[in-house]
N, C-alpha and C positions, 0 to 999 in steps of 0.2 A: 646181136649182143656181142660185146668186144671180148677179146679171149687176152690173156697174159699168160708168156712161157716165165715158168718159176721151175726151180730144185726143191722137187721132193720128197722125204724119207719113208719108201714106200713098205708096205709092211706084204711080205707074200708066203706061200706054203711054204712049209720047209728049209729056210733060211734062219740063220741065229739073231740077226737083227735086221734092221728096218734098211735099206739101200737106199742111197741117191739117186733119184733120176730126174729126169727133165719131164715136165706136165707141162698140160695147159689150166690155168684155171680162171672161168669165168667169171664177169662180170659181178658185182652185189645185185642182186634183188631187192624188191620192196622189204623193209626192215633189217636191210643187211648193209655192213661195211666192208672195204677192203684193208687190212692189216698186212703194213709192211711190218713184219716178226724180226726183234730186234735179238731177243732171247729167248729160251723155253724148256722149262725143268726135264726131268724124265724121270716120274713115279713106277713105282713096281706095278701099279692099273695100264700100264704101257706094256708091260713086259708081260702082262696075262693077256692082253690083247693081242699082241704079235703073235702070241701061238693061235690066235685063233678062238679063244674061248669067250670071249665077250662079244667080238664083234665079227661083221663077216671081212674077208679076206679079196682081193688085196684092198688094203686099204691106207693112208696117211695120218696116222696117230697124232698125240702129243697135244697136252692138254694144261701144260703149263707156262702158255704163252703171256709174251709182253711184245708189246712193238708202239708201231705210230700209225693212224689213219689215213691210210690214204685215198681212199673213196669210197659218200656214202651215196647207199640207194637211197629211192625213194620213199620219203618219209622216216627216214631216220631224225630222233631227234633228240637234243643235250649231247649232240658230239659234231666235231668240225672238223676239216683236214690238217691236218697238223696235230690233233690231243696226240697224247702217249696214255696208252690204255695197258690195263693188266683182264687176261683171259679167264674166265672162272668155268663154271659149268653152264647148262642149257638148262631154261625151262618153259613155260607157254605164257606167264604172265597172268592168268584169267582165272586160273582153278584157286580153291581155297586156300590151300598151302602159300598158294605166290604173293595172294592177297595177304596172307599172315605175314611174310616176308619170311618165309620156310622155302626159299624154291629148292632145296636138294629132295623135298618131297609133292614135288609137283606131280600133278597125276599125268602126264608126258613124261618124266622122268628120265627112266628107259630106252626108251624108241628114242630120242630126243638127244640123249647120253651115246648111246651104245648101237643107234640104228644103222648106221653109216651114210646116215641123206638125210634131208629133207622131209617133214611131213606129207610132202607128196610124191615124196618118193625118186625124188631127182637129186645130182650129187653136183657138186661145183669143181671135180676134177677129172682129167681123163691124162690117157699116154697112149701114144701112138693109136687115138681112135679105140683103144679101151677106156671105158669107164673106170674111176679109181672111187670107192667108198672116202665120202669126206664128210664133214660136221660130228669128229668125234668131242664127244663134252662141247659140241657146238664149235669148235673150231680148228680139228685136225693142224696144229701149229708146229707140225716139226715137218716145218716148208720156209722156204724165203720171204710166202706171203701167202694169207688165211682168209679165206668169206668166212666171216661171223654174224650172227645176229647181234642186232643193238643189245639183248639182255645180258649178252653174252661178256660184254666189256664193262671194266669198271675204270675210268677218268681219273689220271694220279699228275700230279704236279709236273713239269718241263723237268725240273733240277735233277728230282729223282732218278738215279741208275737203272734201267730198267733190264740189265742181266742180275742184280743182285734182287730183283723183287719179283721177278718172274717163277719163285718156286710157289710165291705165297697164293695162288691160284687154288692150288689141292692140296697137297704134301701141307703145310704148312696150317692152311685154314683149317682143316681136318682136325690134327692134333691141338691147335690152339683152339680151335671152336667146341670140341668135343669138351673139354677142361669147363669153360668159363662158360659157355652156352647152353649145352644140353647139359652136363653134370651142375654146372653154377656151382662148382668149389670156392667156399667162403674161407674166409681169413681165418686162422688156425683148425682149419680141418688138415684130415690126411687122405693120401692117393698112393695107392701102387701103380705103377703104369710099366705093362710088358711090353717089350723089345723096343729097343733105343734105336732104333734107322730116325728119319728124318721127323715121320711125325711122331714118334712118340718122343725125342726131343724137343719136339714145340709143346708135346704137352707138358714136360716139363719144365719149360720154360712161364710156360702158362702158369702153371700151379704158382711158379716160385712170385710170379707177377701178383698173382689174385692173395699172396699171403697164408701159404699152404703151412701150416707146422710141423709136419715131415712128410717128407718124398721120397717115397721106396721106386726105386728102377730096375727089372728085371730084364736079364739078354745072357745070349749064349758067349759074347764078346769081351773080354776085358776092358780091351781100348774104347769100346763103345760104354762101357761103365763107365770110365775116367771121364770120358767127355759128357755124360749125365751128373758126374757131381761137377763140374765145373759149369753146368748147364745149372744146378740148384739139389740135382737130385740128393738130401741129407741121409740115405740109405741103398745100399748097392750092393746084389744078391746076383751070384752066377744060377745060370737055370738051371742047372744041375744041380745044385744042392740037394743035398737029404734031406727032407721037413720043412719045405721051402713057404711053404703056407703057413705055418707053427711060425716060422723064425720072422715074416712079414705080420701076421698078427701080433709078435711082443715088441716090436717096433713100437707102436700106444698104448701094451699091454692089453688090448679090448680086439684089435680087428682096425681097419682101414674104413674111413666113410666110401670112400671111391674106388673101382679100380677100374685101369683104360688096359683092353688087349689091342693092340695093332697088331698080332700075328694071326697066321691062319692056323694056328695048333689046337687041336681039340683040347689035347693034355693042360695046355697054358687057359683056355678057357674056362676049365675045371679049378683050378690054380685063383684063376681072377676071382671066380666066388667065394671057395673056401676062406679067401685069406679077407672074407668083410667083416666087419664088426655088425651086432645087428640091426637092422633095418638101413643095409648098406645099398648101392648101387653098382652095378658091375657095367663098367661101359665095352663097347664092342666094336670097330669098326671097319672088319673082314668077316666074312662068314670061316667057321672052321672048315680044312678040308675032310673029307672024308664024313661018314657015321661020327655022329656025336650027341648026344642029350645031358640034361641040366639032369642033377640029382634034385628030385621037385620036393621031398618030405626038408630037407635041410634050407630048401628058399622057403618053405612056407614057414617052418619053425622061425627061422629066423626074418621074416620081413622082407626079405631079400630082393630085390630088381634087377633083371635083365636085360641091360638096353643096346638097341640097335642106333648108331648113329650115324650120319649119311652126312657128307661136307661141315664137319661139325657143329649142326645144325643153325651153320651161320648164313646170311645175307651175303654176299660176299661184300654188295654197293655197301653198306653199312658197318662191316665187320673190318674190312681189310682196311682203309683206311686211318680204322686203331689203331692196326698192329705195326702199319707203316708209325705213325706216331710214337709209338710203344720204341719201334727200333732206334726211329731219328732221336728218341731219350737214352737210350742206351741202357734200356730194360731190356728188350726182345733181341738179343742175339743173334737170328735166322742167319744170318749171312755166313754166319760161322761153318756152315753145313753143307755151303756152295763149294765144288771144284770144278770149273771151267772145261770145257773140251771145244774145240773148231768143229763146225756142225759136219764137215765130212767124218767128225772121230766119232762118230755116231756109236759104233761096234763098240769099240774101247769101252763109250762109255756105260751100254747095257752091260758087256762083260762085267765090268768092275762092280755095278748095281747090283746085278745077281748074287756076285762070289760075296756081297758086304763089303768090300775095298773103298768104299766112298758115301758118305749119305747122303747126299741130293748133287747129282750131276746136273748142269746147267750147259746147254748149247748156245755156242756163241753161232751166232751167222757173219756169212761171206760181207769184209770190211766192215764189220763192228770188232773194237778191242773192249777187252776184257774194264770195266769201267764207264763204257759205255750209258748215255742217257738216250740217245737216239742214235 
């Protein structure tokens, strides 16, 4: 089996971000392609990774790749060498869910996601004769070049820039999927949607798409408020507010049909219920840190739902494609949220991710410029 040296951004104990180094990485396998990585976001799911908490160590992250095909294994099929593909997450294909066209609830999910290999337990990169954990979200892409499974890719047109679409893998389908898929916010309802980073910007974007009649945006940020109401958001409330629930309910006078948390705050998930109108929905899509429970007499009195939602319970083959559409109209914005960095600024750019200095950084690779299609 043939080996290829690539740079990859390896993720180890005790380091602040992921490093460059030089791997080997094998061959595709039966259902696998090889992806030359043209671009690839870097979600905060990256940055809970590199410490260790999701996945095992070391390993090569990055889960919001784009690139171009450049060789498939056996039996791969509906892809050629040369497509340009956007990376989404893993799933097995077989179970109920996949069949539903639900694969962020694939009964592999997990393992699959978060294992760091192969369902049999074998990995597609090493360094110096160590093994390195690879097939994060099925395609560990913050490398020069990724083994992915054929599910793993979704086929986007030549034209298309593939640094400015490489966030809409996770970041992007999450907060858009979450809105329009799992909540289905209809034309003239309302939504609160807390913290404004990347996804809860596209949910906002979302809402203002699907015909939302007001959009409340909660975040600890000011600048990150301004760019929610120029994202759609028709209401914008700093977290700290006194009565911040009180003051998001008179927004419709009754309570909000929807509300999205993207943070991991217990506090703000208390926040997301209170402020529903009744028989409201509270969307979710980080667990809180820490001890946390719902007050259950006030979701029962009021109808209340708690919903958990996982790549905003979209398809990505079916879902993303919209939203590219959506963009090419000059409805969906995303790109607005992209800052560039050269994939050795790797650090910079978790740094910046961390502190909030950027909403969705995007790595460029070695000889692609920023505009880039291949």
């Amino acid at each position: 089996m043939s080996v290829m040296e690539i740079t990859a951004a390896v993720s180890r104990p005790g380091t602040p971000a992921p490093v460059l180094e030089q791997a080997e990485l094998e061959a595709p396998r039966a259902g696998e392609m090889r992806i030359r990585i043209v671009a690839v976001g870097i979600c905060h799911t990256d940055i809970h990774a590199h410490e260790g908490r999701l996945s095992p160590l070391p390993i090569t992250l990055g889960h919001e790749g784009a690139g171009v095909v450049e060789e498939l294994g056996a039996g791969v099929q509906g892809f050629a060498v040369g497509d340009h593909v956007l990376l989404s997450g893993s799933s097995c294909g077989q179970c109920p869910s996949c069949l539903n066209n639900k694969p962020s609830y694939c009964d592999m999910a997990m393992p699959l996601t978060f294992g760091g290999k192969r369902m049999d337990g074998s990995t597609a990169l090493c360094c110096g004769g160590e093994s390195l954990h690879s097939h994060f979200f099925g395609q560990s892409s913050f490398a020069t070049h990724a083994i992915v499974p054929q599910r793993t890719a979704v086929k986007v047109d030549k034209d298309l820039p593939l640094d400015k679409l490489a966030p809409l893998g996770c970041g992007i389908i999450t907060g858009a999927g979450s809105v329009i898929e799992a909540l289905k916010l209809g034309y003239g309802e309302s939504i609160a949607i807390f913290g404004t980073g990347a996804v809860g910007l596209s949910a906002v974007m979302a809402a203002r798409l699907m015909g939302a009649q007001r959009i409340a945006a909660v975040d600890v940020k000011p600048d990150r408020l301004e760019m929610a109401r120029e994202m759609g958001a028709t209401d914008t409330f700093l977290a700290d507010e006194e009565g911040l629930a009180d003051k998001i309910r008179a927004v419709t006078g009754r309570g909000v049909e929807y509300s999205l948390n993207t943070t991991t705050v217990g506090a703000v998930q208390t926040l997301a219920l209170d402020c529903l109108a009744m028989n409201g929905t509270a969307g979710f899509v980080s667990a809180p840190r820490g001890e946390w429970a719902p007050a259950m007499f006030p979701m029962l009195a009021g109808g209340k739902q708690l919903r958990g939602i996982l790549g905003g319970d979209a398809a990505p083959r079916l879902f993303l494609p919209k939203l590219i559409d959506y963009w090419r109209q000059g409805r969906f914005p995303f790109d607005r949220l992209i800052r560039t960095y050269r994939f050795d600024q790797i650090g910079d750019a978790f740094a910046d991710l961390e502190a909030g200095n950027v909403f969705k950084p995007v790595l460029i690779m070695p000889g692609q410029t920023e505009g880039d299609a291949a």
